[in-house]
PAPA-752751 format. One record per atom (N, C-alpha, C): residue number from 1; residue in three letters; atom name; x, y, z. Coordinates in Angstrom, 1 decimal, decimal comma. Example, Ala and Ser with C-alpha at 12.3 -4.5 7.8 and 13.67 -1.06 7.14 Angstrom:
BEGIN
resi:1; resn:ALA; name:N; px:13,2; py:-5,7; pz:7,8 $
resi:1; resn:ALA; name:CA; px:12,3; py:-4,5; pz:7,8 $
resi:1; resn:ALA; name:C; px:13,2; py:-3,3; pz:7,8 $
resi:2; resn:SER; name:N; px:12,8; py:-2,2; pz:7,1 $
resi:2; resn:SER; name:CA; px:13,7; py:-1,1; pz:7,1 $
resi:2; resn:SER; name:C; px:12,9; py:0,0; pz:7,9 $
This chain:
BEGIN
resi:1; resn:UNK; name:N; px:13,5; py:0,1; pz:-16,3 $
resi:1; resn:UNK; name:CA; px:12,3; py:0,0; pz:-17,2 $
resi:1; resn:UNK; name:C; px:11,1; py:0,3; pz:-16,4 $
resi:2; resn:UNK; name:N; px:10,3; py:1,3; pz:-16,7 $
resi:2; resn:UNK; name:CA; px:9,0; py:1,4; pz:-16,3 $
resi:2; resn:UNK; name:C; px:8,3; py:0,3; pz:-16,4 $
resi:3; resn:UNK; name:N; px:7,0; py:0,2; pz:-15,2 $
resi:3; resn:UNK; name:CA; px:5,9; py:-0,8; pz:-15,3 $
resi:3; resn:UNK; name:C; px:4,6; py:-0,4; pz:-14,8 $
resi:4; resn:UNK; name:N; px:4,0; py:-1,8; pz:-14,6 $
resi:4; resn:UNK; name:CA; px:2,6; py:-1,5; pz:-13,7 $
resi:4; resn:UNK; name:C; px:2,6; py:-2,6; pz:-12,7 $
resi:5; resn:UNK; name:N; px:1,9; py:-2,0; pz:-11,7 $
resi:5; resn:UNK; name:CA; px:1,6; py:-3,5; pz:-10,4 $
resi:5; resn:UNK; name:C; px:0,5; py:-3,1; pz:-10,5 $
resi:6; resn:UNK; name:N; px:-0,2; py:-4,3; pz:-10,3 $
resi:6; resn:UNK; name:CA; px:-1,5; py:-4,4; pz:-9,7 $
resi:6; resn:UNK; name:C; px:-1,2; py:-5,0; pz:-8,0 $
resi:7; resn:UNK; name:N; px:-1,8; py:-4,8; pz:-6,5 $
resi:7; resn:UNK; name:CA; px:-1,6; py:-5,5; pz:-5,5 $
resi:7; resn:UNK; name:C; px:-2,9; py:-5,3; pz:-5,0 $
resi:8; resn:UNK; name:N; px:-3,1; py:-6,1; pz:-3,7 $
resi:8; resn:UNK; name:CA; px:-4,5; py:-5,8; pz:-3,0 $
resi:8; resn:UNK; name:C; px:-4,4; py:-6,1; pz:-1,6 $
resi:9; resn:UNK; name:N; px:-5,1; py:-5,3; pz:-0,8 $
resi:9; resn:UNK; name:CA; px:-5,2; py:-5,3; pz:0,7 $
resi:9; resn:UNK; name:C; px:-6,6; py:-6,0; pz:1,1 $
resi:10; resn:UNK; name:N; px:-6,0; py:-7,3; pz:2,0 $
resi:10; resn:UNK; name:CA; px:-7,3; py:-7,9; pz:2,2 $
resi:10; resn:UNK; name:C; px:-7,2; py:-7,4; pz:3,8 $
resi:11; resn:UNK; name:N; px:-8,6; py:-7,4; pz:4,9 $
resi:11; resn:UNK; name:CA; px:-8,8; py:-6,5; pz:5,7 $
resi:11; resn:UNK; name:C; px:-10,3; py:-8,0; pz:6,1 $
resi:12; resn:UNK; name:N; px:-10,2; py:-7,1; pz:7,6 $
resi:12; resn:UNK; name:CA; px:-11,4; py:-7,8; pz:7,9 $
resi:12; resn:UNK; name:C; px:-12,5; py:-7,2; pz:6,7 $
resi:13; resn:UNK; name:N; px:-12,5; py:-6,0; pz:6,7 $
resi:13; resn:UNK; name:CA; px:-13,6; py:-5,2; pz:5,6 $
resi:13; resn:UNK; name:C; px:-13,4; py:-5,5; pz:4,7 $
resi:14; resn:UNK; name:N; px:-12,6; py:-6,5; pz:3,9 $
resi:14; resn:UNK; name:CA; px:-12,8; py:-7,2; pz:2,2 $
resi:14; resn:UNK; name:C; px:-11,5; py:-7,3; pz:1,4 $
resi:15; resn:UNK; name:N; px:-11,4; py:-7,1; pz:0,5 $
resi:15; resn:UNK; name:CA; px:-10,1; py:-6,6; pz:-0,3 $
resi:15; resn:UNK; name:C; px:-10,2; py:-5,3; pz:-0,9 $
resi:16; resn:UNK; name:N; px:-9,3; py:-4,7; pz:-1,0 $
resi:16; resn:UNK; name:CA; px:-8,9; py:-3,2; pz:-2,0 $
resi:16; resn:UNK; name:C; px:-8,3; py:-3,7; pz:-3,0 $
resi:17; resn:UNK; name:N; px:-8,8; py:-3,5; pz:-4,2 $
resi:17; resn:UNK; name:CA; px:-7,3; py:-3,4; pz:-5,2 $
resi:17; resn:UNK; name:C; px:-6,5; py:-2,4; pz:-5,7 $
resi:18; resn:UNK; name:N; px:-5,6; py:-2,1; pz:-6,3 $
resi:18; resn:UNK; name:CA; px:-4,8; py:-0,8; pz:-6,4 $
resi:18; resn:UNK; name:C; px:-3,8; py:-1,5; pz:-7,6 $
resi:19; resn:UNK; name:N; px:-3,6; py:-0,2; pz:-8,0 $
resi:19; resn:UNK; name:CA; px:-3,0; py:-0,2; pz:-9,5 $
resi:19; resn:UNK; name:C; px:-1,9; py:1,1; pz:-9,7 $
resi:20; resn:UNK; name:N; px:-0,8; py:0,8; pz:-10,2 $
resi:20; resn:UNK; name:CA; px:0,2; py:1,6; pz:-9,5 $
resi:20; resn:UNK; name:C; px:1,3; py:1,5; pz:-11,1 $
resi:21; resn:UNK; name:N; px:1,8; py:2,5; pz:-11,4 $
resi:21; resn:UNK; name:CA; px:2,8; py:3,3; pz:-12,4 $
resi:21; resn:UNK; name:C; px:3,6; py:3,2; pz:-12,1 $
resi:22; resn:UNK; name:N; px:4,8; py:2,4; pz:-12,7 $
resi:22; resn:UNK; name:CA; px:6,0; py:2,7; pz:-11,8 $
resi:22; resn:UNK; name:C; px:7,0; py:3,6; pz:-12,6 $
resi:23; resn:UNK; name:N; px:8,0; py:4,6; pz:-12,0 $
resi:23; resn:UNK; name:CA; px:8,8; py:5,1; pz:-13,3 $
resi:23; resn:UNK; name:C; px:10,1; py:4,1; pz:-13,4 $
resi:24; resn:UNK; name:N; px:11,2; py:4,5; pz:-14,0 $
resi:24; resn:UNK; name:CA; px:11,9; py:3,9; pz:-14,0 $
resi:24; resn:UNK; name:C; px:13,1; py:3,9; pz:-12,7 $
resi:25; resn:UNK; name:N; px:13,3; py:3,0; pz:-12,4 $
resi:25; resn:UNK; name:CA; px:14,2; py:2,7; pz:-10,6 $
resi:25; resn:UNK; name:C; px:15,5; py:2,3; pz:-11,7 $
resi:26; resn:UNK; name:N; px:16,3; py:2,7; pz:-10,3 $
resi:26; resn:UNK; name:CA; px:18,0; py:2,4; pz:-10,9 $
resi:26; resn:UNK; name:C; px:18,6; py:0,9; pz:-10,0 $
resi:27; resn:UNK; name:N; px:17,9; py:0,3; pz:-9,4 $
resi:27; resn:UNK; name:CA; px:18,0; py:-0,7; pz:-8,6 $
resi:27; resn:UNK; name:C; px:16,9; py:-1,9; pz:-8,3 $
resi:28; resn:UNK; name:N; px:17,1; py:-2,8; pz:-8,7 $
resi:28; resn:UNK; name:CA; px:15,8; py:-3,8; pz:-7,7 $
resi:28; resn:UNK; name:C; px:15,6; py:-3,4; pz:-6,4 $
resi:29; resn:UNK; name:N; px:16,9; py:-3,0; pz:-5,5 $
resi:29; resn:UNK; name:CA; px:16,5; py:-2,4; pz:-4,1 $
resi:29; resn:UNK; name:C; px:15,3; py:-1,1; pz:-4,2 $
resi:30; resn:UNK; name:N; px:15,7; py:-0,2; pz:-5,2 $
resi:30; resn:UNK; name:CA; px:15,1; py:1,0; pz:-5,7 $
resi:30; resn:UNK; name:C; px:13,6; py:1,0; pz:-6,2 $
resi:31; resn:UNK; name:N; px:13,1; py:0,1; pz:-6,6 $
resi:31; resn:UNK; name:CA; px:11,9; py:-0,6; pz:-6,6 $
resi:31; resn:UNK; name:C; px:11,0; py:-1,0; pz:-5,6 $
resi:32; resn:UNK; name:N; px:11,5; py:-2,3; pz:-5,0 $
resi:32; resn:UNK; name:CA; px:11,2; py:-2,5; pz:-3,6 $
resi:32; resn:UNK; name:C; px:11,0; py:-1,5; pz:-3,0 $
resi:33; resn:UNK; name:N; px:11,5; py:-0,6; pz:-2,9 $
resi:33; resn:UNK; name:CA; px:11,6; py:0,7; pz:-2,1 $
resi:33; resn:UNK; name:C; px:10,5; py:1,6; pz:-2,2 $
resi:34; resn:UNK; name:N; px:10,3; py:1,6; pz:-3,5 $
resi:34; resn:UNK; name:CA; px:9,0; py:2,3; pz:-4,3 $
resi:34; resn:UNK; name:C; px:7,9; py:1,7; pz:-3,9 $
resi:35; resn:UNK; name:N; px:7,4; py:0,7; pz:-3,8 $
resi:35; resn:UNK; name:CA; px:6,5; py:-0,3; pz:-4,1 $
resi:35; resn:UNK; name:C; px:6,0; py:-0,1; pz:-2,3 $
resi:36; resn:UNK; name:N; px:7,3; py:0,1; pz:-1,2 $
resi:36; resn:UNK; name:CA; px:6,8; py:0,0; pz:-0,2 $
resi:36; resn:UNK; name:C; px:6,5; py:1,0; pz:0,2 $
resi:37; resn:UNK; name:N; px:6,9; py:2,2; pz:-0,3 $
resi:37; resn:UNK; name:CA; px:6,0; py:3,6; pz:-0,1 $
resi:37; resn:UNK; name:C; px:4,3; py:3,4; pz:-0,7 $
resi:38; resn:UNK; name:N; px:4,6; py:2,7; pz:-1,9 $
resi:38; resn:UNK; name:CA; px:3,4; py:3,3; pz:-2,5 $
resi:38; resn:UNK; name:C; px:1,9; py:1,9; pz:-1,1 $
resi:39; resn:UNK; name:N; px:2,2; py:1,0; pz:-1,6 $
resi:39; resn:UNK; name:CA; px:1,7; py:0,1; pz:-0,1 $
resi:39; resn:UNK; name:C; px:1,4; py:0,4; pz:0,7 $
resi:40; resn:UNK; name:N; px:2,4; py:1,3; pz:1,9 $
resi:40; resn:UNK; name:CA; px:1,9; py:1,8; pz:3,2 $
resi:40; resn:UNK; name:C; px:1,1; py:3,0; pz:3,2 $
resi:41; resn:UNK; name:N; px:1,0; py:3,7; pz:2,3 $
resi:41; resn:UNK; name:CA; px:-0,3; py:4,5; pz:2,4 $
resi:41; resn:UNK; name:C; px:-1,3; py:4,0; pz:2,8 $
resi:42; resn:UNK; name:N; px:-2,2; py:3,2; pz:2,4 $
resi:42; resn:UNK; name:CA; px:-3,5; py:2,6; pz:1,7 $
resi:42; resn:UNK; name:C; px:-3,3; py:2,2; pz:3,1 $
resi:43; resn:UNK; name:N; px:-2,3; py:0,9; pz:3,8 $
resi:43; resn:UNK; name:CA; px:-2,2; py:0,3; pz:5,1 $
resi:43; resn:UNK; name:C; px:-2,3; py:1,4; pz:5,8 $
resi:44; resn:UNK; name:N; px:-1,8; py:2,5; pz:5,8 $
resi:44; resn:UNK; name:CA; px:-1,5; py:3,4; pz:7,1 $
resi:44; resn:UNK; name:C; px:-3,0; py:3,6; pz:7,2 $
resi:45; resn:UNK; name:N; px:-4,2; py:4,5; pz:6,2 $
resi:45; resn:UNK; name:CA; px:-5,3; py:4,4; pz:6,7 $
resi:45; resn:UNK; name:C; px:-6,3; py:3,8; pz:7,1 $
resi:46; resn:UNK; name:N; px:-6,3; py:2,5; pz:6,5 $
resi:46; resn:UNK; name:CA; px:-6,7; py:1,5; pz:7,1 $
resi:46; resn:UNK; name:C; px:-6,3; py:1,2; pz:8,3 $
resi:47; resn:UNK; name:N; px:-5,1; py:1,1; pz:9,2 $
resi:47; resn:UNK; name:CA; px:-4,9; py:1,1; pz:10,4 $
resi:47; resn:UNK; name:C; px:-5,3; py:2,0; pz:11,3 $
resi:48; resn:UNK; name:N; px:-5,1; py:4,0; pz:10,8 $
resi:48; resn:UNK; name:CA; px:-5,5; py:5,0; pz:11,4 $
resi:48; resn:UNK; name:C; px:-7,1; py:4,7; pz:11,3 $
resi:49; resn:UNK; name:N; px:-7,9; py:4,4; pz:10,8 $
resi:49; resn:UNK; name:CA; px:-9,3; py:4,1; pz:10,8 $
resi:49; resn:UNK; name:C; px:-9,9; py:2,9; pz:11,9 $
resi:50; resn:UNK; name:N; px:-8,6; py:2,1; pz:12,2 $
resi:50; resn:UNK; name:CA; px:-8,6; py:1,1; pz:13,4 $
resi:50; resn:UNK; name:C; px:-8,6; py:1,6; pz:14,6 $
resi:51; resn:UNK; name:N; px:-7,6; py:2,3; pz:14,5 $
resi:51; resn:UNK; name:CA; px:-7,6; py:3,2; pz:15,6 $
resi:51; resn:UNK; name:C; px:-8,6; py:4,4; pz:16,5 $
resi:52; resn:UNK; name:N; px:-9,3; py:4,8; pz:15,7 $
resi:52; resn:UNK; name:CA; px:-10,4; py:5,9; pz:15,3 $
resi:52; resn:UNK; name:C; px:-11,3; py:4,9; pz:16,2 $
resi:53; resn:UNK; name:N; px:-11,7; py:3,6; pz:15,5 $
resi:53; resn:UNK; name:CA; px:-12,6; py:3,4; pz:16,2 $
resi:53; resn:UNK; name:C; px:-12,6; py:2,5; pz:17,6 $
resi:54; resn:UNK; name:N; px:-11,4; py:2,5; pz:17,9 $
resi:54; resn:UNK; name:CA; px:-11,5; py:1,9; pz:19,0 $
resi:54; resn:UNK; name:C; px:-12,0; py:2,8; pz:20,0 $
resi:55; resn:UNK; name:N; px:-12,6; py:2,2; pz:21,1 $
resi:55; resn:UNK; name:CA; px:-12,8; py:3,1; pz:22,2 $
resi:55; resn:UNK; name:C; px:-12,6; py:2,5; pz:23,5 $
resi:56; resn:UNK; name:N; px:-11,8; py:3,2; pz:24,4 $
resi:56; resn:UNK; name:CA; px:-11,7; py:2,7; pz:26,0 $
resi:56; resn:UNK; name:C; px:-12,4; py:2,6; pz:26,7 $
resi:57; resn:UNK; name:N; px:-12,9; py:2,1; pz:27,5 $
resi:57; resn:UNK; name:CA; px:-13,6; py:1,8; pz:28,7 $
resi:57; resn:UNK; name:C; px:-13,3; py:2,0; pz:29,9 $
């Protein structure tokens, strides 16, 4: 069965929220699965942006 999530990334820089379509999964595993692709985007640049600004000394 198709849905919707709502989830949110809280960060030193605040919260994001995000809103997300799901189609229909053939598994609860199959979901989870989904949910954790769609998730690590949003984290991935948020971290890549962490990274960006660090600088060595």
């Amino acid at each position: 069965m198709p849905g919707e999530v709502y989830f949110a990334l809280a960060t030193d820089d605040g919260v994001d929220c995000y809103h997300c379509n799901i189609p229909e999964q053939e598994s609860r595993l199959a979901y989870k699965m989904y949910m954790a692709d769609v998730i690590v985007k949003p984290l991935l640049r948020y971290v890549q942006g962490l990274s960006k600004s660090w600088v060595r000394h």
